[in-house]
C-alpha positions, 0 to 999 in steps of 0.5 A: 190128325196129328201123329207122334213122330217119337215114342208112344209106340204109335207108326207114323200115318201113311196120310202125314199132313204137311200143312202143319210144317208149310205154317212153321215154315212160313212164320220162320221164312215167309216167301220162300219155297221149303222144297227149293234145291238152293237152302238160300233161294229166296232168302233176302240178305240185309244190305249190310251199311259200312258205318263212318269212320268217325263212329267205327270204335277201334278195339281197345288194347289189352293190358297186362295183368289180366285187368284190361277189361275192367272199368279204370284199369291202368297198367300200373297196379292200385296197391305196392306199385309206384306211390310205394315206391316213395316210401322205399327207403322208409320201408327199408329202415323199418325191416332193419329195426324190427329185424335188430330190435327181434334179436335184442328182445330175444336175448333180454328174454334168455337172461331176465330174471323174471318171469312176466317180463321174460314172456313179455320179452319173447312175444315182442321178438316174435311179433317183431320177427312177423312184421320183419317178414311183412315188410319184406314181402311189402319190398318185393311186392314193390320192387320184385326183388328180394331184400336181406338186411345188413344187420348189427346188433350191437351188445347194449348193457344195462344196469338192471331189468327195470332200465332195460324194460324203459329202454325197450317202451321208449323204442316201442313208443318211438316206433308206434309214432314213426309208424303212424307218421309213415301211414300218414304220408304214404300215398299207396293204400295197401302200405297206409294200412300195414304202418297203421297196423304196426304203429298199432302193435308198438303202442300196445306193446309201450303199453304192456311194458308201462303196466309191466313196469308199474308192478315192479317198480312201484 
């Protein structure tokens, strides 16, 4: 008869049968004694067969990054690493124009007299300013070092509003088309999409001033 050894609030029989642990005991380690002094008596150790030097795998060396585990992972990294690199200087010549290009629209915004083309002017400098910022990060994601542009601004004169609106599409047109020949050839993925999102911005801002100039000088 089989008695409960926790709970249920019965004693334990004075009669336990053992047989019930020899049949455990004997599908876990057949052949060996349960009440033997020695644990491992009669215990069989498997021959353990050294396996040829020409198949012993060697352990593969950890990389940096915490990626050395992954499938294809290389020490150089996928996105701002060497192949942006060759598009440094490119990277450096935009941050310096959007930087220069914020401060204009910002001031031709102070001093135009008309309304719509005085906001239009102020989300261009502030966009101009995000992409500043953007690029920026882009440099040090490269590089690890932080860049400051040397900028001059220099005090551009024009005969009136409509002139300096041409003025500001024609350099927004300009750099929608350098952004997008700079995607082109860049061969970092992660830099590809930043100049294609602000070759983008450029044109859509070309195309706000086209349409701002055609309801005030036709």
């Amino acid at each position: 008869m089989e008695t409960t050894p926790f709970g249920g609030g019965q004693e334990p029989s004075p009669a336990y049968d053992y047989r019930v642990y020899d049949r455990v005991w004997q599908r876990v380690a057949p052949g060996t004694d349960p009440f033997s002094q020695e644990p491992d008596a009669g215990m069989a150790v498997p021959e353990t067969v050294p396996a040829p030097a020409s198949q012993t795998a060697a352990p593969a060396p950890a990389q940096e990054g915490g990626g050395g585990n992954l499938p294809g992972a290389e020490p150089d990294p996928c996105c701002m690493g060497t192949e942006a690199k060759e598009s440094l200087e490119v990277l450096e010549s935009f941050l310096q124009e959007e930087t220069a290009e914020s401060r204009c629209c910002q001031a031709l915004a102070c001093r135009a007299g008309n309304r719509e083309a005085a906001r239009l002017l102020r989300q261009a400098a502030s966009e101009k300013r995000a992409a500043a910022r953007e690029l920026c990060a882009a440099y040090f994601l490269i590089t690890g070092n932080r860049y400051t542009p040397a900028v001059s601004v220099e005090r551009l004169c024009w005969e009136n509003l409509h002139q300096a609106l041409r003025a500001c599409y024609h350099q927004e047109a300009c750099n929608g088309f350098n952004y997008q020949r700079a995607s082109e050839e860049t061969m970092d993925i992660c830099l590809r999409k930043l100049f294609a999102r602000l070759s983008e911005q450029s044109y859509r801002r070309a195309e706000a001033l086209m349409a701002l100039l055609g309801r005030l000088v036709c």
